[in-house]
N, C-alpha and C positions, 0 to 999 in steps of 0.2 A: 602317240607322241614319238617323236624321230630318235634316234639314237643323242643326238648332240645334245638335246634335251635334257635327257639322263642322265648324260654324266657330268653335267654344269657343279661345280664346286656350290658350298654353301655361300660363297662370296658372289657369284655370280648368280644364284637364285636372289637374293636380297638385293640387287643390283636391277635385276629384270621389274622385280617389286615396285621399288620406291621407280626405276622409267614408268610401270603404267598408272603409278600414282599419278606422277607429273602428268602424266598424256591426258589422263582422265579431269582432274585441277583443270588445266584451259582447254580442253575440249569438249568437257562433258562428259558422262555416262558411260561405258563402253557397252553393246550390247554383250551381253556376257551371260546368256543364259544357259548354254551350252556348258563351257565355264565350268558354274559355277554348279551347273548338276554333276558333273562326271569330278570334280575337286570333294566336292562334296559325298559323294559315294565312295572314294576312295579311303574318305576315312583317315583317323588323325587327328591333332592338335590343329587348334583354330592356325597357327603360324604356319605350318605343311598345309592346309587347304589353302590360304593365302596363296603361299609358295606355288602351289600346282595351277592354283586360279591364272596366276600371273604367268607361267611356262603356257599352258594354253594359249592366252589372248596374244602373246608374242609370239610365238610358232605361226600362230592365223596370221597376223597383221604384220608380221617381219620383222618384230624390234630383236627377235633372236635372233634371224639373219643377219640385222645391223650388228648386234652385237658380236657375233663371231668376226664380221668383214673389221669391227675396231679393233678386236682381238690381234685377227691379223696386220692389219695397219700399224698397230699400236707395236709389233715383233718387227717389222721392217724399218718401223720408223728408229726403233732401238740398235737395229743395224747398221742405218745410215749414220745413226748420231757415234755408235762405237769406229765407226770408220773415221771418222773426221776426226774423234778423238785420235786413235792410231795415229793419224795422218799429223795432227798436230803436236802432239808430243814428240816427236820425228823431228817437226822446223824447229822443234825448241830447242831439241842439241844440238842441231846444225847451226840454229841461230847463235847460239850459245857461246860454241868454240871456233865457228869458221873455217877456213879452207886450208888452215896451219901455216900459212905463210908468212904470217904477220901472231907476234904475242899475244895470248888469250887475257884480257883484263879479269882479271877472277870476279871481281865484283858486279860488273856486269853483265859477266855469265851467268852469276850467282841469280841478278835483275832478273834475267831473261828466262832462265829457270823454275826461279819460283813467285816470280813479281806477281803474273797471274795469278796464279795459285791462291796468293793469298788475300790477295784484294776477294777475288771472288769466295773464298772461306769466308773474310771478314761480314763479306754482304751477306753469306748465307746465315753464318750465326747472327747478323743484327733482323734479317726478317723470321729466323725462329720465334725469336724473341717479340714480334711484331706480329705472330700469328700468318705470318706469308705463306703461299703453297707451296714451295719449292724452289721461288727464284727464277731471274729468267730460264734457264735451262730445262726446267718440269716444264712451262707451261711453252716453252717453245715445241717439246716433245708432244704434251696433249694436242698442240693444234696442229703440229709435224702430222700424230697417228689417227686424227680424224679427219685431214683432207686426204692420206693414203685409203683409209676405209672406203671411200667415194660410193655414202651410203648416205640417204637424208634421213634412215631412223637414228641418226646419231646425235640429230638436234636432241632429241629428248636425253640418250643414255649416257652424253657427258657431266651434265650435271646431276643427274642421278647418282653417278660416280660419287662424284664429289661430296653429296650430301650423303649417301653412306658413312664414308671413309670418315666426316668431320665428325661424324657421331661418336666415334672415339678417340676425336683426334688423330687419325693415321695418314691424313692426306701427308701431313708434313715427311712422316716418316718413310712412306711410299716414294714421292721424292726424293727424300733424300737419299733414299739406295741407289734411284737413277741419277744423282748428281755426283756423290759420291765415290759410283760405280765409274763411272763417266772420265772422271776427275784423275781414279787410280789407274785406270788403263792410259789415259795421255801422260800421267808423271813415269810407268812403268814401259812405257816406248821410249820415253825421253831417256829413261837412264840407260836401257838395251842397247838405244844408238848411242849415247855419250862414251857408254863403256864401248861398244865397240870402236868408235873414232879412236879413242885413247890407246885402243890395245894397236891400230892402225895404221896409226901417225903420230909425229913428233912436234907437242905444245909446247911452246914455251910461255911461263906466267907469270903476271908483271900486275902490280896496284898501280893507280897515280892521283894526286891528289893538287892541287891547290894553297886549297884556304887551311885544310888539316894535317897536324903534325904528323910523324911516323908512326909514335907510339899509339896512338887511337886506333890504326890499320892492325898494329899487333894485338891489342887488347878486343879487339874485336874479332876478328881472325881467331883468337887464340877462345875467346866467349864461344864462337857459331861451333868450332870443333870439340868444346868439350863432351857435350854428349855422344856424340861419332866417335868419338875414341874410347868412350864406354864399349862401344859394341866393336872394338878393332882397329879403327881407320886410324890412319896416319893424321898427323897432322904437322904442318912445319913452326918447327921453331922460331924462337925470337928472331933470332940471327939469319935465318932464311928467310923471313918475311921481310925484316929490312933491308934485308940484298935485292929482293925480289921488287922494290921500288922503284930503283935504279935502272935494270935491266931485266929479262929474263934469264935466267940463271940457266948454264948446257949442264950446270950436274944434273945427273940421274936420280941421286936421291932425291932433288928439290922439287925435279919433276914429276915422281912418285909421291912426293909428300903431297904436293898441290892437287894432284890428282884424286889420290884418295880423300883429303878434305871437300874437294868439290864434290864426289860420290857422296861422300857420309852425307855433308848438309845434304842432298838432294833428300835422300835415303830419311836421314831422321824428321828432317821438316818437311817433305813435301808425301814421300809414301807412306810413311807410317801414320800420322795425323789423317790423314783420308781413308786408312784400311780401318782404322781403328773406329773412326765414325763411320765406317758401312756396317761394320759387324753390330754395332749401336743400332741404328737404322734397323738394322733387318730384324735386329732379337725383339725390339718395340714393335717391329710390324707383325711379324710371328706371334706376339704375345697378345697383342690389340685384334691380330684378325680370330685368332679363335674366341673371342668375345663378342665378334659381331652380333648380334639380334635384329629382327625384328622391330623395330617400334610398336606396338601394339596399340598406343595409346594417339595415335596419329587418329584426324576427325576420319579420313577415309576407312579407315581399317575399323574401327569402330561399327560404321554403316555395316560393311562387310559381313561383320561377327554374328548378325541375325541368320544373314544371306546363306552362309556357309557353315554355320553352327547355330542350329537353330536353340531356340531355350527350351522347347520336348524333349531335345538330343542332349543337350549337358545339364539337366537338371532333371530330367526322367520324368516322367507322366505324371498329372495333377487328381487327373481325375481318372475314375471306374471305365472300362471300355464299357461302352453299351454294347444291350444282348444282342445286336446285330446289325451290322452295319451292311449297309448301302453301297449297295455295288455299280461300279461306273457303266454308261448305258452305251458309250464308245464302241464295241466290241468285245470279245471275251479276253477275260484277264489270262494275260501272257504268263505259264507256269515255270517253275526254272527245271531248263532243262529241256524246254520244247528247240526242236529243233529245226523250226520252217515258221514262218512270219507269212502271211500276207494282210498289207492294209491297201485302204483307197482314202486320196483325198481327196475332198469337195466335189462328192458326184452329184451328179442329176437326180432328186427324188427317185422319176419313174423309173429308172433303171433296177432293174432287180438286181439286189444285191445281199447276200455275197454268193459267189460258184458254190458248187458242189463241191466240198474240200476233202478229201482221206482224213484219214485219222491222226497225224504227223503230223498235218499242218493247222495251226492257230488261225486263229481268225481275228483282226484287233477292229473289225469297224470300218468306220468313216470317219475320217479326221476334219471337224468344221468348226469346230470352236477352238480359243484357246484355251481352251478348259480343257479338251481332249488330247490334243498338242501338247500340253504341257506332262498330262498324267502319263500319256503315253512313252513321251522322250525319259521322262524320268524313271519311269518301269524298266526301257533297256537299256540304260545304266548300271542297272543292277542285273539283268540278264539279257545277254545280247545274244539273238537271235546267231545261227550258223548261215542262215539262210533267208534273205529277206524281199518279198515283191512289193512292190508299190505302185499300183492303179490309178492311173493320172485319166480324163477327159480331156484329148487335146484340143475340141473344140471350142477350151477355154484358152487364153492366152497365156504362155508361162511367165506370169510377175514375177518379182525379186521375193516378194513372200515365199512362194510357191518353191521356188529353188530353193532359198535359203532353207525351207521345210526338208525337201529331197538329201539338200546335203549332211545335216545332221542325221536326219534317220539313216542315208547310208555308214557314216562313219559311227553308227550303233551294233553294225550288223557285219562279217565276216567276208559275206558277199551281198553285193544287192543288183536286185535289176525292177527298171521299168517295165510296166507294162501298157501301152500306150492303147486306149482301153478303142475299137471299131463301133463307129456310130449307129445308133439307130437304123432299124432297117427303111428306105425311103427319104434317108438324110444324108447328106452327102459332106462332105470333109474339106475344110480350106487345106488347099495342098502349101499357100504362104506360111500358114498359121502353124501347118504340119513340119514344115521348115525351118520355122523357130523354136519347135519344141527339140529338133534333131541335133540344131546347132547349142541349143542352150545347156540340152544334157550332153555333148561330147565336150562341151568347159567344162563340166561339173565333172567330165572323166565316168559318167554312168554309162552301163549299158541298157538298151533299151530293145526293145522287140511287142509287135503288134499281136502276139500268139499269146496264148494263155501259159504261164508259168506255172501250170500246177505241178504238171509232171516234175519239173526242174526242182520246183519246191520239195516233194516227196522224195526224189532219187537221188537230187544230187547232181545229176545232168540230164540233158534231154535226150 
């Protein structure tokens, strides 16, 4: 198993799981025998042999490679979105207060400030409450960091996500650290640029009104500051807000006062209410993600629990061993601790078999059944050979069986090499057929050679 493998968080073990459930649900069976021996020797709780079953078949089949290219999608795509954010909190002060030429409408500014803001809080709190994932902005991100990934095992590992996370309910909270996150970095640009505009140039601020009286503008004016003035800010007076209708006022205190009023509200209604739901957000997801589990009671995982834990192995032996058991007729049983392998598969009867071996090297047979196949792959799970040959006949065709055989028994053994066994004497060799066994082991990445490996077996090199 690759490095990347290993150090996958317990979220993202559970995450690879419920993708090869999904894969397996509409596609059927994986072949997973490989799997589901070496998961299974490793040893563990039925939920860690899962867990390793699943690293496996994703490492072969790529949904871990999909999974890491989301990983990364998923960081750039969070890049782009904090950019825009930056970018947009920026037009908000600019939009805000303008080019100072002209009076700043405070109320307007105030609109343009946090008008957003809070429309989109309003809609996030009413799909909390509705069971939503996150609002447009999560699910704009999800499909943002799965067309960056530009991976197709990502059909399966998005909603694998998803159905994790709902198992505790954390989809929401997940999101909401991305929305929330999102949200405080555009209101914390907006106030960096407003504060610096103001320290930069000279506003003048002015109400106006219609259909409503003066006094409404002071009593609300006077309502938006009183928490801001808890934490410091100014706020302007009666007397200064109703001047402030008329005209924009050149005193300096009025335009301090306005000033600092327009900071606070930013400040109390716009950063604080979003810092304060991220720290929310995150301490729920913190708290929800070390609870993750397994499902175990899922129909898939269920099947699994014979496969991978058998009822010998968690319930111990029923019966007496008999006085002697039967020994497989395969080849000699592999001891631990041997340190040279050689097997053949599906030779010719007539062919004598097996060489004259030294004393180091095992002997495991002829591999022709799946019955032999099977005892054998599972024996070097348990002890994997240092050194392993394997005797092929090439004047049989190399099928997909036949390979898939070679690749497993190498990835049992430390080194392995072919041995591409010299025809009979007075028989002669398709040089095509000889071609495709050359090209079929240099995909599998074997090495191969027409010389007899025993030496290499015994020593170590030839």
């Amino acid at each position: 198993m690759t490095e990347a493998a290993t150090r996958l968080s317990a979220l993202y073990r559970l995450w690879l799981c419920e993708a090869i459930r999904l894969r397996e649900e509409q596609a059927g069976p994986l072949d997973d025998g490989e799997a589901n021996r070496r998961a299974g020797a490793d040893g563990g709780s039925l939920t860690q042999r899962i867990e390793q079953r699943a690293l496996l078949l994703a490492e072969r089949d790529g949904q871990l490679a999909g999974l890491l290219h989301w990983r990364q999608g998923a960081r750039l795509a969070l890049i782009v979105l904090l950019v825009l954010a930056l970018l947009g909190g920026a037009g908000l002060a600019f939009a805000a207060l303008g080019d100072g030429l002209r009076p700043v409408n405070v109320f307007w500014a105030l609109g343009s400030l946090l008008g957003l803001h809070l429309l989109t809080l309003l809609g996030w709190v009413a799909g909390f409450c509705l069971a939503d994932s996150g609002g447009a902005l999560g699910r704009l991100w999800l499909w943002l960091s799965g067309k960056l990934a530009r991976d197709a095992q990502v059909a399966h590992l998005a909603p694998a996500l998803l159905l994790v996370l709902e198992r505790r309910r954390l989809s929401r909270w997940a999101l909401g650290m991305l929305v929330h996150g999102l949200w405080l970095a555009a209101l914390l640009s907006a106030a960096l640029v407003l504060l610096a505009l103001l320290a930069t140039r000279r506003y003048g601020f002015v109400w106006e009104t219609t259909i409503l009286a003066g006094d409404t503008f002071v009593a609300l004016t006077q309502a938006l500051g009183a928490l801001p003035a808890l934490l410091g800010f100014a706020i302007p007076d009666p007397d200064t807000i109703r001047a402030s209708g008329d005209s924009a006022l050149a005193a300096e205190a009025a335009r301090r006062a306005w000033s600092g009023w327009l900071l606070g509200v930013l400040l109390v209604y716009g950063l604080l209410p979003r810092l304060a739901l991220l720290i929310l957000c995150a301490w729920r997801w913190r708290h929800g993600r070390a609870r993750l589990r397994l499902d175990l009671e899922q129909p898939a995982y269920r099947l699994l629990r014979e496969r991978l834990q058998p009822s010998s192995e968690r319930i111990g032996v029923l019966d007496a061993a008999p006085a002697q058991l039967a020994e497989p007729t395969g080849g000699t049983r592999l001891a631990e601790g041997a340190g040279a392998l050689l097997v053949a598969v599906e030779l010719d009867e007539r062919r004598a078999w097996p060489p004259q071996l030294p004393a180091g090297v095992a002997d495991a047979g002829i591999l022709d059944s799946r019955e032999q196949r099977q005892r054998l792959l599972d024996q070097l799970v348990r002890f994997p050979p240092a050194r392993l040959a394997i005797a092929c006949d090439p004047r049989r065709s190399p099928d997909r069986g036949t390979l898939a055989l070679l690749g497993e028994l190498a990835r049992s053994a430390a080194s392995t090499r072919v041995w591409l066994l010299a025809p009979p004497p007075g028989e002669a060799l398709d040089s095509q057929r000889l071609g495709d066994w050359h090209a079929a082991l240099g995909k599998l990445g074997l090495a191969w050679s027409d010389a007899s490996p025993v030496g290499w077996l015994e020593n170590g090199h030839d």
